[in-house]
N, C-alpha and C positions, 0 to 999 in steps of 0.2 A: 491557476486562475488567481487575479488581482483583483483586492475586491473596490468595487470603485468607491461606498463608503470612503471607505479607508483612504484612498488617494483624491479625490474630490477636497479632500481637507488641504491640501497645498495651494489647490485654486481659490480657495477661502482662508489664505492663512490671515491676510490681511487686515479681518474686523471678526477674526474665532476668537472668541475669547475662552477656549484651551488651547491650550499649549503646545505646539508641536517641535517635539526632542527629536533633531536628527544628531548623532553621533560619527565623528570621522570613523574610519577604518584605522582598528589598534585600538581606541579610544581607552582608558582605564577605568574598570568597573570594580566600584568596591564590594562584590559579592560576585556571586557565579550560578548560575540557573543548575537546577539538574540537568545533570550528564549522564543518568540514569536510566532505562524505561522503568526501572524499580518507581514505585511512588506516582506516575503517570497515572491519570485515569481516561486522559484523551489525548492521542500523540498524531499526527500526520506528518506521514513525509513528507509533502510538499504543500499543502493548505489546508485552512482548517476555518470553512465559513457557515452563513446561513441566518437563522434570526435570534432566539434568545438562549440560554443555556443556567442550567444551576449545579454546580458543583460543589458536595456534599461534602467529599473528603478528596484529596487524588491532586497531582499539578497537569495544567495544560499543556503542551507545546508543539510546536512544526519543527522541523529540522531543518530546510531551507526552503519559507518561506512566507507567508501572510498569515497575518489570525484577525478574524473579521467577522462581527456579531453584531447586526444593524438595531438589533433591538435591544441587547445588552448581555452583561455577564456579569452574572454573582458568584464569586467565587472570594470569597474570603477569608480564606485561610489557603489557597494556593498560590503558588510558584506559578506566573505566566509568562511563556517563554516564545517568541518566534523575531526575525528581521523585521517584518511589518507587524507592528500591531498598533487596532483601532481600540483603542482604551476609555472613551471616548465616556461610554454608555458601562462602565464597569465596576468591580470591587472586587481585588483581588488583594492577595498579602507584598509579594514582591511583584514586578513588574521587568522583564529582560527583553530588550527590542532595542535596534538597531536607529530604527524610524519608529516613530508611536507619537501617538494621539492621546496623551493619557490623561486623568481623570484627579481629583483630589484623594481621590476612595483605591484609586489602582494606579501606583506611581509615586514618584520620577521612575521614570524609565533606565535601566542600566544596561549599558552596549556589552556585548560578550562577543567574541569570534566563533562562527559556525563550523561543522555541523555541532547540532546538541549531541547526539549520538553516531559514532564513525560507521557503524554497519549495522540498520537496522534491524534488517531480516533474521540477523543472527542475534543478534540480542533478545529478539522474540521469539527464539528457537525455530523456526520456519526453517525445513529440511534444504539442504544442498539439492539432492536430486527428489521433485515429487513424484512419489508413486503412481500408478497408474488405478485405476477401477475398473470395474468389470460395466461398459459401457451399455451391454445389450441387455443389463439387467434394470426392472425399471419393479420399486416396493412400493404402494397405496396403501393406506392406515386409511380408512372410509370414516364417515362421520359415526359417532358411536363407537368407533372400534377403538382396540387399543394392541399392542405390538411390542415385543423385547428383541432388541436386534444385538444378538450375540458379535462380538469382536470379530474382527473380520475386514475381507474386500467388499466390497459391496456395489449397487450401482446408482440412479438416479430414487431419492427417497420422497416419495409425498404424501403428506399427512395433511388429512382434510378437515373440514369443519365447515359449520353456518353459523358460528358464533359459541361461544363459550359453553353452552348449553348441552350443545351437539356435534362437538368436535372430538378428534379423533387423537390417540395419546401416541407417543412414539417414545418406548425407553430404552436407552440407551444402556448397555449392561457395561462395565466398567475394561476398560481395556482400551486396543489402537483402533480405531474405522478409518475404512478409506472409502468414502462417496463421490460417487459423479457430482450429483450436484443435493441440495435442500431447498425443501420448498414447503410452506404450509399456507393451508388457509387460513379465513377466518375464526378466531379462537383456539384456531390447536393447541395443544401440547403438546414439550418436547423435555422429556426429564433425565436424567442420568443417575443411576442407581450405584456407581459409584466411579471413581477417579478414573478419566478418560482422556482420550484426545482423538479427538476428529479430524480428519485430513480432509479434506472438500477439492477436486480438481476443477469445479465448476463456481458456480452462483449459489449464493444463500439468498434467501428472504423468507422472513419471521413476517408474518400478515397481522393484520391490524389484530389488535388484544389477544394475538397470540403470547405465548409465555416460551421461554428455552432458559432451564436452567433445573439445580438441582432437585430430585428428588423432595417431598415434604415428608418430614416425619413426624411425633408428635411433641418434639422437641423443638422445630424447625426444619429449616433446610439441612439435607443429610450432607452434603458436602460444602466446601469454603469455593466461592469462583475461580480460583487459581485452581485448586482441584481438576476443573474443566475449560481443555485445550482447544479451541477451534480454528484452526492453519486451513485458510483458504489462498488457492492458486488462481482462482476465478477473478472477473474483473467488475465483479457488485455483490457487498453487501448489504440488504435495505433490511430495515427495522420500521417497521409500517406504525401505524400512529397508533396510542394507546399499547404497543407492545413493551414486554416484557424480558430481555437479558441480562441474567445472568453467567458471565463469562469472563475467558481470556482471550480476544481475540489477536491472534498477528494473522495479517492481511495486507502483505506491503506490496501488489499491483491493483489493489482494490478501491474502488470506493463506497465510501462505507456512509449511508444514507439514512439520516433516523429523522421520523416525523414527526411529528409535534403530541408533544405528551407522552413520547417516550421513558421508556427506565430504561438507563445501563445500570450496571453493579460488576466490577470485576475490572479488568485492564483493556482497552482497545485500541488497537495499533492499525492503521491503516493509509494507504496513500493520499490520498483526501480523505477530508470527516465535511460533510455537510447538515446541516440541525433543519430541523421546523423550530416552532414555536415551543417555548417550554417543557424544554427536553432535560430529565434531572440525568446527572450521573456522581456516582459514588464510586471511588477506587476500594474493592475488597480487599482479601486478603492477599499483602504483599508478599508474600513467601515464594521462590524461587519457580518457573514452570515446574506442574508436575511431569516425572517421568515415570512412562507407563513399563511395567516387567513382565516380561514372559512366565507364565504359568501352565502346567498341565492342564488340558482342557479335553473334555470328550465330549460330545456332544449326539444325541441318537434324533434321530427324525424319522418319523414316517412320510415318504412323499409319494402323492402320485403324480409324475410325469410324462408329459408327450417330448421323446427324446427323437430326434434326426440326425442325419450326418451332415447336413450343411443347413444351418441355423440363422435364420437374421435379425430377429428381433426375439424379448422374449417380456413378456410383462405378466405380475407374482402380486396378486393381492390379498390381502390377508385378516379375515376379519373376525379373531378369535385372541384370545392372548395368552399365553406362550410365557411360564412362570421361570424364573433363576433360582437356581438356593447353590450361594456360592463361599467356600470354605479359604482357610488361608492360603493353602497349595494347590487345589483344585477346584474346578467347578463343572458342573454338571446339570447340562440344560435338556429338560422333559416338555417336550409339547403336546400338547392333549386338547382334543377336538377339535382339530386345526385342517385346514382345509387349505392347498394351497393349487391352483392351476396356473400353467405355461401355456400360454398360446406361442404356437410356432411356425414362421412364414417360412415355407421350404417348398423346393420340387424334386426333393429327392425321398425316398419311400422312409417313412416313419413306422414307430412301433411306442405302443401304450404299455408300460409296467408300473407294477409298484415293489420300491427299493428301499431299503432301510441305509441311508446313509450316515458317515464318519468322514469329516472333512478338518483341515486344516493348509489354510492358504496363506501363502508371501507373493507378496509381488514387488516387482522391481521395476524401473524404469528406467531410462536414458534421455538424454535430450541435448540435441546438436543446437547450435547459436549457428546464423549467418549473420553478418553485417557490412553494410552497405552504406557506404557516405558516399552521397552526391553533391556536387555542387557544381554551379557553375560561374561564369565570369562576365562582367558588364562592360567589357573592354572590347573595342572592336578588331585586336588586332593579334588574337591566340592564334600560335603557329603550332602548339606542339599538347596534347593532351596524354597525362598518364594515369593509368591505372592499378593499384595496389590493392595485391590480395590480401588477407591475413590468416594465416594458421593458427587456429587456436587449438593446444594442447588438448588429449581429452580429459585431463587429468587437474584442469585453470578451471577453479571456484569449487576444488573441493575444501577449501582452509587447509593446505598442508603445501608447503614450498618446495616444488618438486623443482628436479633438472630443468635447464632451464628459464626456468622463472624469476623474474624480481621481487614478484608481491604475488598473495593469494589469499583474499580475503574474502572467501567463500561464495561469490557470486560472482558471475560474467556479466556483469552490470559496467557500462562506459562513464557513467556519471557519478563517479567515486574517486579516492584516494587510488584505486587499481583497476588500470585499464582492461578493458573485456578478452583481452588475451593474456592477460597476467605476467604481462612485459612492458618495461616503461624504460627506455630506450635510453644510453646516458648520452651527455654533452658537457663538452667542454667551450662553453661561451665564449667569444672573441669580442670582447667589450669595444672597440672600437665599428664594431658593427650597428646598424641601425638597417633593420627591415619591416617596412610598414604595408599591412594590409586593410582594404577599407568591404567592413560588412554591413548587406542590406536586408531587409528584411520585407516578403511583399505578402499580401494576405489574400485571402476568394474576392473576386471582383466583386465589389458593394457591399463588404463587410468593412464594420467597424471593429480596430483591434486598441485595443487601451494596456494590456498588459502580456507580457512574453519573457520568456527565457532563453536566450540562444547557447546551446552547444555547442563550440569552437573546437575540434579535435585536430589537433596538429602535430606536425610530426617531430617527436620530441628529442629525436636524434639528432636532425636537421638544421631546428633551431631553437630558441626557449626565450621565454617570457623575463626580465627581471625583476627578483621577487619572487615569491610563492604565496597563496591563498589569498587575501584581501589586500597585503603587501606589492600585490601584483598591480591596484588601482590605477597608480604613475602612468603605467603603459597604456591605458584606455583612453581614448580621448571621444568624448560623447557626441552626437552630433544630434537632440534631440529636442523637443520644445523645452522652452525654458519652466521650472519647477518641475518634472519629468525627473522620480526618482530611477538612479542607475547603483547598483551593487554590482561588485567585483571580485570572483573568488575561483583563482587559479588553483587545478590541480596536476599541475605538473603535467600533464598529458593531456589538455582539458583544460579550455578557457567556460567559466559559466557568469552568465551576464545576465544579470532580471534588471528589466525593463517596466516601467509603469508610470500612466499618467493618467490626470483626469480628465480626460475627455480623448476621443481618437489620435492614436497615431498616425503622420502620414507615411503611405509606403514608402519609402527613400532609406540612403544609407541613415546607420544609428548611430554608427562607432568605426574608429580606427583604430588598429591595436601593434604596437609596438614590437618588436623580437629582438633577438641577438644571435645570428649566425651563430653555430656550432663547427668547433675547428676540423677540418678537413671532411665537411659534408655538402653535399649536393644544395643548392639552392632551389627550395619547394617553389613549387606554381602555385597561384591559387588553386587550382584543383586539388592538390595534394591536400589543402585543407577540407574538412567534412565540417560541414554545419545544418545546424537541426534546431529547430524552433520546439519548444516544448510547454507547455502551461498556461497556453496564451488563450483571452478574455475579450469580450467586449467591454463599452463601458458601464454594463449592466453587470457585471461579475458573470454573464453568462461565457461557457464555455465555447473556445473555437478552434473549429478544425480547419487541415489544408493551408498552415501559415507557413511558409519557406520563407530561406536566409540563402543569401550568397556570399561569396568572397569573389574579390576582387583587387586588384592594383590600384593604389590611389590617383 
């Protein structure tokens, strides 16, 4: 998403009196933004918008793409870093952007070459393969109650409340969780009694004046944020207004939603960051993720359960609490006047006992990638279409260069340095070559589109681009209203092109892009190419779906 803010300011550059710094590609900056997520206190992979923000300690940044705060940003003592930014309404210490709108208080603005950081995911430690949960498991913390959720798999967690008064505690004993999903009402609490990390395969949301973060003691908070890990696979994290986070989160398919009058405290890594109103955050302790270690653990319970042979569902509420006393190689968890019931949907013959159990659980997981590029062609005169499968290793996006491979940098992600098969095909260029393809881009009938990113995936063996990453510019030739910011940044296997302007695009081609045959290889169709529209807005920054791109012969 492109925030319109932000580009609106082109169509007014002519009587703004601020300044707008666009920078060539290359352009020389005499500093360099963090390259870090260390020192981050708000980072988004790909935008980072909404209305005002205050940060305490910590630098801002996008990795590729817009930063955009209509009502403003105080940050003055950080480092802000993205391609777009609306500096406009700000105060920051340094200022890194490509394009920007900057301010006397935040700026000159200094151009730097993208990404800020080469592989997100893993620099926030987010696992290669995520775990699985125990899906048919579902824990309620009722209002008043309160709960210690020993390390473990686990399934879907919710903690209730009506407000701060009457809400329900959920502590987390220090170790790995793996959850379906999190959820609280209003008020809950969610505290950690000691160094943890949470795995989430679903959604989070912290409800309005809820709190999630360490333990209180009578010293303060028992642990530092970085202490506690929160790794979500899920595709929302909201932080509801008047809420309270203390954390680390990496969250790189997520977007991560905080209301107005929010607190963070701690590091937040996520695919968008959207704000409300006067939302503070402070980067805690910067010290390296924690890693959690296996320890001895017994654990005794008393349970009574209704157990069957073919189970479908099962939901566990718990409304007693359940005390830790944990040593430095062992711990050993006693629960006492705890009542737990399983309801069980079955038609096959049940039976009622009570068991004193001893558990310890791993789980593991797998997960296959398909991928699929379509496109099609605006020529009337295609005689011949082909289709190409790909084999992806099972072994591409573990971080380890197997047989094989060219690259493998830990995720099957297409929009990176290493293509989603972890083969990036060589060629030998035939410089006297020139092959042009011309892409269009069409959106839902009676939608307004103002901002987009096209995915250009082509076949790297076949032919190539001259130049690499924003070097690659030359070969683009824009076809788009005039002031319509265009960025250019090849990755060798992957053309990526943001697209933005103030006021609607029309559906029509955008671009032409240049290649170079490769010596003794097949000449691609346009079909061979895959193109995929990605991030794309109206001119309200609102987000839009269903926007396709073609290629075509010029």
């Amino acid at each position: 998403m492109l925030a319109r803010r932000v580009l609106c300011a082109v169509a007014a550059a002519a009587v703004a009196a601020t300044a707008i710094v666009i920078h060539p590609p290359g352009g020389l900056a005499t500093a360099e933004p963090n390259r870090s997520l260390q020192g981050y206190v708000l980072f988004a992979i790909e935008r980072l918008g909404g209305k005002s923000l205050t940060v305490h300690a910590g630098d801002v940044g996008v990795d590729a793409g817009g930063l955009f705060l209509s009502e403003g940003l105080h940050a003055p003592t950080s480092r802000v870093a993205g391609d777009l930014v609306d500096a406009r309404s700000a105060a920051c210490a340094e200022l890194f952007a490509n394009v920007a709108f900057g301010s006397p208080a935040c700026g000159p603005a200094q151009p730097y070459v993208g990404p800020l950081v080469a592989d997100v995911p893993a620099a926030c430690g987010f696992p290669v393969r995520f775990p699985a949960c125990d899906d048919a498991e579902t824990i309620t913390v009722p209002a008043h109650g309160s709960l210690t959720l020993p390390s473990g798999t686990h399934g879907h967690v919710i903690v209730k409340g009506k407000g701060p008064r009457s809400a329900g505690t959920l502590t987390f004993a220090g170790g790995d969780h793996i959850l379906c999903s999190l959820l609280t009402s209003h008020g809950a609490r969610i505290r950690f009694a000691g160094p943890s990390r949470v795995q989430v395969v679903g959604d989070v949301v912290v409800a309005r004046r809820s709190s999630f973060g360490p333990a209180e003691t009578a010293n303060g908070p028992a642990l530092a944020p970085s202490a506690i890990r929160l790794l979500v696979n899920g595709g929302l994290v909201k932080v509801s207004k008047r809420a309270t986070v203390r954390a680390g989160l990496c969250a790189p398919a997520a977007d991560l939603r905080v209301d107005t009058e929010a607190i963070l405290e701690g590091a937040f890594v996520a695919r968008t960051i959207r704000l409300g109103r006067n939302v503070h955050a402070t980067l805690g302790d910067t010290s390296p993720p924690v890693t959690t270690t296996s320890t001895t653990s017994t654990s005794s319970t008393s349970r009574t359960s209704t157990s069957s042979t073919s189970t479908s569902s099962s939901t566990t509420t718990v409304s007693t609490t359940t005390s830790i006393t944990t040593s430095s190689a062992t711990s050993t968890t006693t629960t006492s006047s705890s009542s737990t019931t399983t309801s069980v949907t079955s038609t096959t013959t049940s039976s009622t006992s009570t068991i004193p159990t001893s558990s310890s659980t791993t789980s593991t997981s797998s997960s296959s990638t398909s991928i699929t590029s379509t496109s099609s062609s605006s020529t009337s005169t295609t005689t011949a279409s082909s289709t190409t499968s790909t084999t992806i290793s099972p072994l591409c996006g573990n971080n380890v260069l197997n047989p094989g491979e060219t690259c493998d940098d830990g995720n099957q992600s297409n929009n990176d340095l290493c293509p989603a098969d972890c083969v990036v095909d060589s060629c030998t260029p035939v410089p006297a070559t020139q092959r042009t393809y011309a892409v269009s881009f069409a959106p839902p009938t009676g939608v307004a589109v103002a901002g987009f990113q096209v995915l250009l995936d082509y076949p790297e063996g076949r032919i190539t681009i001259p130049g690499s990453g924003v070097g690659a510019t030359s070969a683009v030739t824009p076809s788009v209203p005039p002031g319509t910011f265009v960025n250019v940044n090849d990755l060798d296997h992957l053309l990526r092109v943001t697209i933005a302007a103030a006021a609607a695009i029309p559906p029509s081609k955008v671009f032409d892009v240049r290649f170079q045959d490769c010596a003794g290889a097949p000449v691609p169709a346009p079909g061979d190419l895959g193109c995929t529209v990605v991030n794309a807005s109206d001119p309200f920054t609102n987000p839009v779906s269903g926007v396709t791109c073609s290629v075509a012969l010029p």
